[in-house]
Short mmCIF file of the C-alpha atoms (twelve columns), coordinates in Angstrom:
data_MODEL
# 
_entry.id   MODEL 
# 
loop_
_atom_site.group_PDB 
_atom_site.id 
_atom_site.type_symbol 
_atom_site.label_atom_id 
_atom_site.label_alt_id 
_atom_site.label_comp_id 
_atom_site.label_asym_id 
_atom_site.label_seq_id 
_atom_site.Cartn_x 
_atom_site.Cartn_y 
_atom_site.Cartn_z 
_atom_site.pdbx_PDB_model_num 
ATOM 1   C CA . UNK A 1   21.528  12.857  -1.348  1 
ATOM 2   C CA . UNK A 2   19.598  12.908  -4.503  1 
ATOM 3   C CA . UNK A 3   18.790  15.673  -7.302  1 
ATOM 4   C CA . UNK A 4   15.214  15.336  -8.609  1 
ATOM 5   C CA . UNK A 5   13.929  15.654  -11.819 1 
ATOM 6   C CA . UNK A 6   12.419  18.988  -13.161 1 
ATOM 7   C CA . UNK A 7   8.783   17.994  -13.040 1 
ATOM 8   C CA . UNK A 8   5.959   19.991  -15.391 1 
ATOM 9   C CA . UNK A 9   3.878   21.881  -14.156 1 
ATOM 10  C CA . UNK A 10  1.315   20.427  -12.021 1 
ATOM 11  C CA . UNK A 11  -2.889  20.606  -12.854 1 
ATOM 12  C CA . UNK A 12  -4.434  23.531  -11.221 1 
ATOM 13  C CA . UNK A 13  -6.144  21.490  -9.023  1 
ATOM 14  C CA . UNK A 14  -2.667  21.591  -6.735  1 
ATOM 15  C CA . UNK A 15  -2.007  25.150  -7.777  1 
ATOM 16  C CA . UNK A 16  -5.246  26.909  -6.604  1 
ATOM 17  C CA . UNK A 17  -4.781  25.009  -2.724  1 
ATOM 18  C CA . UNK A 18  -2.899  26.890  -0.192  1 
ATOM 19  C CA . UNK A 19  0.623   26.596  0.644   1 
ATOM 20  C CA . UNK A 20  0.091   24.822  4.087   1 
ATOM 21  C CA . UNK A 21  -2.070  22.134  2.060   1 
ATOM 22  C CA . UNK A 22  0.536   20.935  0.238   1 
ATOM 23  C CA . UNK A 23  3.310   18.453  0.449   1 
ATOM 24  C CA . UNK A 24  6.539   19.701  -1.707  1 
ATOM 25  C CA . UNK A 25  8.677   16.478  -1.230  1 
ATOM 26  C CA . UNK A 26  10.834  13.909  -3.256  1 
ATOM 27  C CA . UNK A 27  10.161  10.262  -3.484  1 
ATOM 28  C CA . UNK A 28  12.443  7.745   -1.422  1 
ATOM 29  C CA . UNK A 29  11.162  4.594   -1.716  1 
ATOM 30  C CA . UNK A 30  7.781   2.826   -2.678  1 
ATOM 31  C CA . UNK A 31  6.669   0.080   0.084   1 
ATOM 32  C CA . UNK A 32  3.340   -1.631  -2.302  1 
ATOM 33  C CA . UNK A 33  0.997   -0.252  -5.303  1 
ATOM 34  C CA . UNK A 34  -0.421  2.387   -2.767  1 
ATOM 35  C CA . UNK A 35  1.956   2.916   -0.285  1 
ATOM 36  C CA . UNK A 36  5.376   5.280   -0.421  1 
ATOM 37  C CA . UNK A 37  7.720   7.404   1.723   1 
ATOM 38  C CA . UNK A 38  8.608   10.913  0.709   1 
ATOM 39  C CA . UNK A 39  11.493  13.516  1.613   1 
ATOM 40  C CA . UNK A 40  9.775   16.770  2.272   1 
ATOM 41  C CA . UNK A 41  11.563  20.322  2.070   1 
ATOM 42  C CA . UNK A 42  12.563  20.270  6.127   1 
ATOM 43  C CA . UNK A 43  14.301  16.884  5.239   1 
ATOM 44  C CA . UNK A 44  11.558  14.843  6.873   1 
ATOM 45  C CA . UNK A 45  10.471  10.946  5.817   1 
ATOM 46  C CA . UNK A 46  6.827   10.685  5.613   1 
ATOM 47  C CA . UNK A 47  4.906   7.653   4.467   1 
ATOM 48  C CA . UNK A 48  2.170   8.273   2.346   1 
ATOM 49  C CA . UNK A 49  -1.076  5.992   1.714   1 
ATOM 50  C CA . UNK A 50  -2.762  7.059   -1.734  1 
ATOM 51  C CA . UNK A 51  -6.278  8.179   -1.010  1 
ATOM 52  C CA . UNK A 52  -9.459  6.731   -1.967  1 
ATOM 53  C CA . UNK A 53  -7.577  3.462   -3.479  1 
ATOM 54  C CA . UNK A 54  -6.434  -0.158  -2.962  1 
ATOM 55  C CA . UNK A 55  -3.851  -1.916  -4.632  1 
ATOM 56  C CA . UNK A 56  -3.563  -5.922  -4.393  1 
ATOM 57  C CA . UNK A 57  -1.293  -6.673  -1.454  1 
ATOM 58  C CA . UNK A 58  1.890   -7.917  -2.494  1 
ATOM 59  C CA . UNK A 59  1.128   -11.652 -2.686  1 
ATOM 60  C CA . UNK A 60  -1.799  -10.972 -3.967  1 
ATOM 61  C CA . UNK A 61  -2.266  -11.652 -7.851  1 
ATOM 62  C CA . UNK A 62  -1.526  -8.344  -9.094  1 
ATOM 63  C CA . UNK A 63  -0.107  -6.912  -6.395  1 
ATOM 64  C CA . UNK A 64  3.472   -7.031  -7.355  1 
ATOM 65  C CA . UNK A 65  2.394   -5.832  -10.523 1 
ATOM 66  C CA . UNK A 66  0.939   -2.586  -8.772  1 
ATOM 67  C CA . UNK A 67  3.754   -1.850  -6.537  1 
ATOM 68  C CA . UNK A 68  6.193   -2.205  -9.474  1 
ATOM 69  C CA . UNK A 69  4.093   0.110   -11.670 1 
ATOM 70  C CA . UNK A 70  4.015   2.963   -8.770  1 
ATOM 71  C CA . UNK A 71  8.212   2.355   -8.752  1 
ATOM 72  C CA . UNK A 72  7.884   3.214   -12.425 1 
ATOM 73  C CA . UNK A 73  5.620   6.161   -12.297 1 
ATOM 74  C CA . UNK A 74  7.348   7.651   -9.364  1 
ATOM 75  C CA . UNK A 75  11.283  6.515   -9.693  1 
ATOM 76  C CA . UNK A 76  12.601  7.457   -6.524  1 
ATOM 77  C CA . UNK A 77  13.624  11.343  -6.523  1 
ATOM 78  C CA . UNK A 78  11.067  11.937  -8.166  1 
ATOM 79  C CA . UNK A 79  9.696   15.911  -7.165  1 
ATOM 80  C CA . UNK A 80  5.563   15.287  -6.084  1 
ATOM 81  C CA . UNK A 81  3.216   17.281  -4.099  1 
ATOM 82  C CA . UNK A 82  0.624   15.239  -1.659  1 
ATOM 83  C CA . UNK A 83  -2.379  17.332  -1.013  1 
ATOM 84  C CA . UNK A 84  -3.271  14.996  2.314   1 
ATOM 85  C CA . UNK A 85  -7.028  14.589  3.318   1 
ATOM 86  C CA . UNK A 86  -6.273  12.485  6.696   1 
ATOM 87  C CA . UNK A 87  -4.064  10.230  8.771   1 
ATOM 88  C CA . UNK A 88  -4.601  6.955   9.535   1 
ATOM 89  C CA . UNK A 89  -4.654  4.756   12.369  1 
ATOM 90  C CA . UNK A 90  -0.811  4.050   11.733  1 
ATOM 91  C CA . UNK A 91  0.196   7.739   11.433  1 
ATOM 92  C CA . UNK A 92  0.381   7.791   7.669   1 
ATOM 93  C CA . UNK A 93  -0.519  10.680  5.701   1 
ATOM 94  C CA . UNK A 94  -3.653  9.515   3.361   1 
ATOM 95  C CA . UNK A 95  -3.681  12.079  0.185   1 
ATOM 96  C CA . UNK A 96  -2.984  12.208  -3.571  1 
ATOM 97  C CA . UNK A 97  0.365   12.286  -4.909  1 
ATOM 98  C CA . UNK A 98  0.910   14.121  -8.286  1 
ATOM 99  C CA . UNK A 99  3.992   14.321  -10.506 1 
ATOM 100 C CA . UNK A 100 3.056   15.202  -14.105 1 
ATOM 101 C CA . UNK A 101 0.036   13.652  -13.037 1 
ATOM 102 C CA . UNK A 102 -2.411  12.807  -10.379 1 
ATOM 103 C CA . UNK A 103 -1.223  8.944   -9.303  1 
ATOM 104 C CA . UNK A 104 -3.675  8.328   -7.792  1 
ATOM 105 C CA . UNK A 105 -6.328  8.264   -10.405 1 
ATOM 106 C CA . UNK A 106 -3.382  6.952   -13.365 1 
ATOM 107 C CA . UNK A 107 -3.298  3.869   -11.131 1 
ATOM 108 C CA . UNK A 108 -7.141  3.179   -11.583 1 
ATOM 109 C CA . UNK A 109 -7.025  3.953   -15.437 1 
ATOM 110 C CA . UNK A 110 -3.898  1.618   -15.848 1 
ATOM 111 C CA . UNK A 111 -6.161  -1.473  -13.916 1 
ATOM 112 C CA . UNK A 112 -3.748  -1.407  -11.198 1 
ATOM 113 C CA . UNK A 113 -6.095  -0.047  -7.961  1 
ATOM 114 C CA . UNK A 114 -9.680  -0.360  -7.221  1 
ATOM 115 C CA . UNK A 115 -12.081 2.599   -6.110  1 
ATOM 116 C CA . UNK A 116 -11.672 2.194   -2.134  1 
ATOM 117 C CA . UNK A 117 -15.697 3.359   -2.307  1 
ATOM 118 C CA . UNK A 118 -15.358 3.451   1.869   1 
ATOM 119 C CA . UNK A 119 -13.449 6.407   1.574   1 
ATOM 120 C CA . UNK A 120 -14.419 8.096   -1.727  1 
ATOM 121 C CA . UNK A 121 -15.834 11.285  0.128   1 
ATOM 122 C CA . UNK A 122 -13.049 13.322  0.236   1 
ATOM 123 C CA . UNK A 123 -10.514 12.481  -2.099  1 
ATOM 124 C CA . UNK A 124 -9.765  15.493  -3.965  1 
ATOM 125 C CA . UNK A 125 -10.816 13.741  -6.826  1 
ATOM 126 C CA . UNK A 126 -14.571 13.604  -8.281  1 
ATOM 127 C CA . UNK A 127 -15.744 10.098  -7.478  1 
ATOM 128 C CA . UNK A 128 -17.337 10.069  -11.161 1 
ATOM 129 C CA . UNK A 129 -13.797 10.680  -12.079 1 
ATOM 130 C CA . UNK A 130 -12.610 7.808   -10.441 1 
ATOM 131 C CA . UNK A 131 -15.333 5.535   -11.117 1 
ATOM 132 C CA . UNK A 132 -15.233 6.268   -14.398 1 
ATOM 133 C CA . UNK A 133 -11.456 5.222   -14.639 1 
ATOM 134 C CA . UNK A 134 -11.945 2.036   -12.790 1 
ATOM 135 C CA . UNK A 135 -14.926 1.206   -15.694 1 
ATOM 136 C CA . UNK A 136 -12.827 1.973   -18.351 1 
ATOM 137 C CA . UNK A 137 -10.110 -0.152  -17.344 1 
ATOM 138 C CA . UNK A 138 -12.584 -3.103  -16.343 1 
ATOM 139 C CA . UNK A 139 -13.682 -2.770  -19.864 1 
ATOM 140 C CA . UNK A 140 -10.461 -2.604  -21.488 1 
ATOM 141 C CA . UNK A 141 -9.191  -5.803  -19.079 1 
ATOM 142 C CA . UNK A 142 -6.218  -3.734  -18.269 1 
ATOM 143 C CA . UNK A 143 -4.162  -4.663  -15.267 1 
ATOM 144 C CA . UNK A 144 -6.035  -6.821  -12.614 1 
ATOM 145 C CA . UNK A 145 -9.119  -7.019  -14.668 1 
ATOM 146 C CA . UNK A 146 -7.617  -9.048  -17.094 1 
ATOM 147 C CA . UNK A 147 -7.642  -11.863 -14.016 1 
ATOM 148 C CA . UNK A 148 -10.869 -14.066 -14.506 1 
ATOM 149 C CA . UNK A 149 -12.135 -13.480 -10.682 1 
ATOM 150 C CA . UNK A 150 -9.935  -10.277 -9.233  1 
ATOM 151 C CA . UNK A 151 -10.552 -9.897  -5.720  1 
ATOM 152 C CA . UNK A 152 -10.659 -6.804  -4.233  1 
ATOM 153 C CA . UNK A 153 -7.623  -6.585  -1.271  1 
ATOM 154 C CA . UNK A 154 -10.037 -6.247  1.915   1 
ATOM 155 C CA . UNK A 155 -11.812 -9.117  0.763   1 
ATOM 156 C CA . UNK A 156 -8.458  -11.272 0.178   1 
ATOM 157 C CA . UNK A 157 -7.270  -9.809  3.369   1 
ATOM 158 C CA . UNK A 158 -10.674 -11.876 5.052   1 
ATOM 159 C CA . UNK A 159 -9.984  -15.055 3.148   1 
ATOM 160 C CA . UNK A 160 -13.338 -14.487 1.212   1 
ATOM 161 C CA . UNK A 161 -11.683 -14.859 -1.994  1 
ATOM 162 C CA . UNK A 162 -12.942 -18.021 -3.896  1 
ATOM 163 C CA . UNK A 163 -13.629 -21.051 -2.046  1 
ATOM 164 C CA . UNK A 164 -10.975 -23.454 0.163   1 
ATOM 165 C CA . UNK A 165 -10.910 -26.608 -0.045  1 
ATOM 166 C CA . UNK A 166 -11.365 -28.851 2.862   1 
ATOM 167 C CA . UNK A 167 -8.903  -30.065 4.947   1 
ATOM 168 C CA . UNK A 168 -8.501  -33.777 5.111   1 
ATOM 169 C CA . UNK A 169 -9.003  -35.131 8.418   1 
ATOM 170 C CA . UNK A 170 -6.534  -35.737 11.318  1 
ATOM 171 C CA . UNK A 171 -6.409  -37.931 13.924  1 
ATOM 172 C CA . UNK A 172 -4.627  -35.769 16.367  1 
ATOM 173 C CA . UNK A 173 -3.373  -31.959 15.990  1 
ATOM 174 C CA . UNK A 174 0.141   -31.407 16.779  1 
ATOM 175 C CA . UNK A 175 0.609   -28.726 18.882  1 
ATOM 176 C CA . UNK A 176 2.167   -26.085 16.415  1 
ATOM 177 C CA . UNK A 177 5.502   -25.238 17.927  1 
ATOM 178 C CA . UNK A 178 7.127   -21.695 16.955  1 
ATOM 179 C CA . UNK A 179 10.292  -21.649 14.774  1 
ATOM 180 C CA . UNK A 180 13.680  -20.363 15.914  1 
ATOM 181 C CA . UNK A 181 14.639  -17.320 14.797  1 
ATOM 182 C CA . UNK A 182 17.179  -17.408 12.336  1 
ATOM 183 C CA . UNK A 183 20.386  -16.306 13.548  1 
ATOM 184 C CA . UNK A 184 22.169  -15.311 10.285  1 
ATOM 185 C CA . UNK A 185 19.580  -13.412 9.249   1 
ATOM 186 C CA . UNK A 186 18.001  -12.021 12.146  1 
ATOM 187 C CA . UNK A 187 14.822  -12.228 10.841  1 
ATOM 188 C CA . UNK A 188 11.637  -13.139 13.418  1 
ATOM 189 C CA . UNK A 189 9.274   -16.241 11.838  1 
ATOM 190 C CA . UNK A 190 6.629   -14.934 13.251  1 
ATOM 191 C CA . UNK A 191 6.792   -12.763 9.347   1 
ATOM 192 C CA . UNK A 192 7.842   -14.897 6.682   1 
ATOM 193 C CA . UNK A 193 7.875   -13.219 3.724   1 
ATOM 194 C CA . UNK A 194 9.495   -10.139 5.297   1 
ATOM 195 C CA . UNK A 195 12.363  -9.801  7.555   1 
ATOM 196 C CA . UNK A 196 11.539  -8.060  10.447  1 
ATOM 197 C CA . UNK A 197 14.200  -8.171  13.541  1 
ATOM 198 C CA . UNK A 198 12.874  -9.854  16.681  1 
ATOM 199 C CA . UNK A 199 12.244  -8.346  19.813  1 
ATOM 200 C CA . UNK A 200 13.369  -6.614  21.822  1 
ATOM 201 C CA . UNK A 201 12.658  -3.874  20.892  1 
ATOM 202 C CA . UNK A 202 9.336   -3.254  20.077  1 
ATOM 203 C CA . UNK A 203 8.691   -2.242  16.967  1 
ATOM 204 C CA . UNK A 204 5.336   -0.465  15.028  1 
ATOM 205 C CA . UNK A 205 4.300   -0.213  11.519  1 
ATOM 206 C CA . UNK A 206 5.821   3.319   11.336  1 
ATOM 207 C CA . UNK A 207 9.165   1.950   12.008  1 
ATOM 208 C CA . UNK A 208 9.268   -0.639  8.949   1 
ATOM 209 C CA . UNK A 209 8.626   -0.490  5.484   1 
ATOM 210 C CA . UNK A 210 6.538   -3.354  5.249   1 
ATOM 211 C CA . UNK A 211 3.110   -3.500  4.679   1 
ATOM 212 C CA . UNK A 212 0.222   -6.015  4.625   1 
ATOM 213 C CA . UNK A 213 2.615   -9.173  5.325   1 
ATOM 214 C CA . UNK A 214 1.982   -12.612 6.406   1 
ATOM 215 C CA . UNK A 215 1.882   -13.041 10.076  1 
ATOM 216 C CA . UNK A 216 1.940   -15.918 12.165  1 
ATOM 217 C CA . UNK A 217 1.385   -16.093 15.922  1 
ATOM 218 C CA . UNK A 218 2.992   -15.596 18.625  1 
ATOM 219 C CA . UNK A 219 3.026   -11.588 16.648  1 
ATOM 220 C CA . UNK A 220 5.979   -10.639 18.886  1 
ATOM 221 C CA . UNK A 221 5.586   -7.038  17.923  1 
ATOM 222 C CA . UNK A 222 1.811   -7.024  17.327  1 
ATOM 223 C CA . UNK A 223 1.353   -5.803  13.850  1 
ATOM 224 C CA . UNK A 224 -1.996  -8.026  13.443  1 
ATOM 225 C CA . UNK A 225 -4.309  -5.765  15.882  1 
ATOM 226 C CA . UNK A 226 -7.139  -7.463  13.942  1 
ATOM 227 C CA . UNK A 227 -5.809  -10.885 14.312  1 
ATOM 228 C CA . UNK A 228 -6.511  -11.588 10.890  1 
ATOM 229 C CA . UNK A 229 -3.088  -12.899 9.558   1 
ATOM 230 C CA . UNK A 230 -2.064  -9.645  7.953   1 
ATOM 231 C CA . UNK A 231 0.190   -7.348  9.150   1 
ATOM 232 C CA . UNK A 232 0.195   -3.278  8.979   1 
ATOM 233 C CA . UNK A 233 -2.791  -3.564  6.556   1 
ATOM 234 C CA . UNK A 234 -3.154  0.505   6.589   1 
# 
């Protein structure tokens, strides 16, 4: 168990909601710059995907920046409330997360998120607000902006950032042959830069931490439903 911090009071933007719209939980861990799981009052985990933003994924330039910035803004134990505004296709609740302050919108104002504009309707947040946070760090070159191209994560997660070169010729394609799994480890290569047991069992994005990984084929437990290399994107 942990004790949490006494927290101030929170804007009155959280305090004017209803009771049943808000989260009262502690922070346990943080998973990428938008992405954590909480502790609520009945003692259950929840992971929560900040609303109406997208960090870098994690090997991404700038995304380990942005996941270790959320660690520092929300250490875990941390007391929050999440006003939530919808789930998502992997069961996580989509909301805001305050502390002292709304995270959401300090990630935009630090350079660390961009304005996920596909889902700026209901955010609990004005979208001037946000936009306006996301210009004034642009201008400042805080954070990601002070990269010479940054490219926004769902267009890195479609290999539309910058051009690749081209590959030099081949006579013949080996047929690619899939690794062994590493006994010491336990880890499945089918996810590199994560270690994910392999199965059996079956396992989904709600039962891991990991989010928007690497994966290669054969996808064992089918975290690429797009079948665009990336794993648990949302």
């Amino acid at each position: 168990m942990f004790t949490a911090p006494i927290v101030p009071a929170i804007t009155a933007q959280v305090s004017q909601l209803p009771n049943t719209q808000v989260i009262n939980a502690q922070v346990l861990s943080i998973g990428d710059g938008d992405t954590l799981t909480i502790r609520n009052a009945n003692g259950q985990n929840i992971t929560v995907r900040l609303a109406c933003i997208d960090t870098p994924e994690r090997n991404q330039p700038g995304g380990k920046e942005a996941a270790d910035r959320l660690s520092a803004l929300l250490p875990r134990g941390t007391s929050v409330k999440v006003l939530p505004v919808d789930k998502d296709q992997y069961g996580r609740t989509v909301g805001v997360v305050f502390s002292d302050r709304n995270i959401n919108l300090q990630l935009l104002k630090e350079g660390q998120a961009w304005v996920y504009e596909e889902y700026i309707s209901n955010c609990r947040t004005s979208a001037q607000q946000l936009r306006q946070a996301q210009s004034s760090a642009q201008q400042q070159r805080l954070g990601l902006w002070s990269q010479t191209n940054p490219c926004p994560p769902w267009d890195y997660r479609k290999n539309q950032c910058g051009v690749k070169p081209a590959a030099a010729p081949q006579k013949s394609a080996p047929t690619p042959q899939r690794p062994v799994p590493n006994q010491q480890t336990n880890c499945d290569p089918s996810y590199p830069d994560v270690c994910i047991p392999p199965a059996p069992p079956d396992l989904n994005c709600g039962d891991i931490p990991h989010r928007r990984f690497r994966v290669l084929q054969p996808d064992p437990h089918g975290f690429d439903r797009d079948k665009d290399g990336i794993g648990c994107e949302r």
